[in-house]
Residue, then its C-alpha position, 0 to 999 in steps of 0.5 A: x413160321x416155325x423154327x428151323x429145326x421144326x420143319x415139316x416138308x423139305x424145299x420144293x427142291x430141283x429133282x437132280x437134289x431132291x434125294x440131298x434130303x432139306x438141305x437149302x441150297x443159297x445162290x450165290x449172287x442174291x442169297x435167294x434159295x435154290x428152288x424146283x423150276x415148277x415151284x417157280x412156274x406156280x408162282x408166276x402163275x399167282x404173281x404175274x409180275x415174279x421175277x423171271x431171273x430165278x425161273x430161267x436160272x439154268x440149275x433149278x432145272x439142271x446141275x449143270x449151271x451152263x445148260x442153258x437149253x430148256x432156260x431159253x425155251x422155257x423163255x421163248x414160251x414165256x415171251x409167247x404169253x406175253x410175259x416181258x418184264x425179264x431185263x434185257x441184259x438178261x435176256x442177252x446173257x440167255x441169248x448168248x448163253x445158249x448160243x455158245x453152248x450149241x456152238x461149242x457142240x459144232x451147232x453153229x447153224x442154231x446158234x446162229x438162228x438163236x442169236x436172231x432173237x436177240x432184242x438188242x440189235x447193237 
């Protein structure tokens, strides 16, 4: 509850801007700030129901917004411990994401394993 200009710490930041200084970083679909993946994973820790969009998003983990390679491993884990409440178009676009992003690299084999988890057989 302090003013802006009286912070004591800086943001639980990505590590890729942790040398930006306190610089908070707004997405630009919900206005949320950009945090440091483990921020998020203590908070799913004490809230079992956070919302997962903001934990898998490809750049509280990486600069690259199109990296989706630890997003969807960290979601099969998540899946493993029985977290489901991610929406399915969610799910869908980490599917897809992550299975163009091997195709494009020649990796079409894991690709093609990748697109099998999705949920939606349609």
């Amino acid at each position: 509850n302090t003013p802006e200009c009286e912070k004591y710490a800086c943001c639980p930041l990505p590590p890729y801007l942790e040398d930006s200084g306190c610089v908070i970083e707004e997405d630009d679909n919900a206005g949320r700030p950009l945090r440091d993946v483990c921020f998020h994973l203590l908070k799913l820790y004490s809230d079992r129901h956070y919302d997962l969009d903001q934990l898998l998003d490809p750049r509280s983990i990486t600069s690259d917004p199109l990296d989706f390679r630890l997003s969807w491993h960290l979601w099969e884990v998540l899946r493993a411990l029985n977290y489901s409440h991610l929406f399915k178009q969610s799910q869908g676009v980490l599917n897809a994401s992550y299975a163009a992003q091997l195709e494009s690299e020649g990796l079409w084999e894991w690709a093609v394993f990748i697109l099998l988890h999705e949920p939606d057989t349609q």
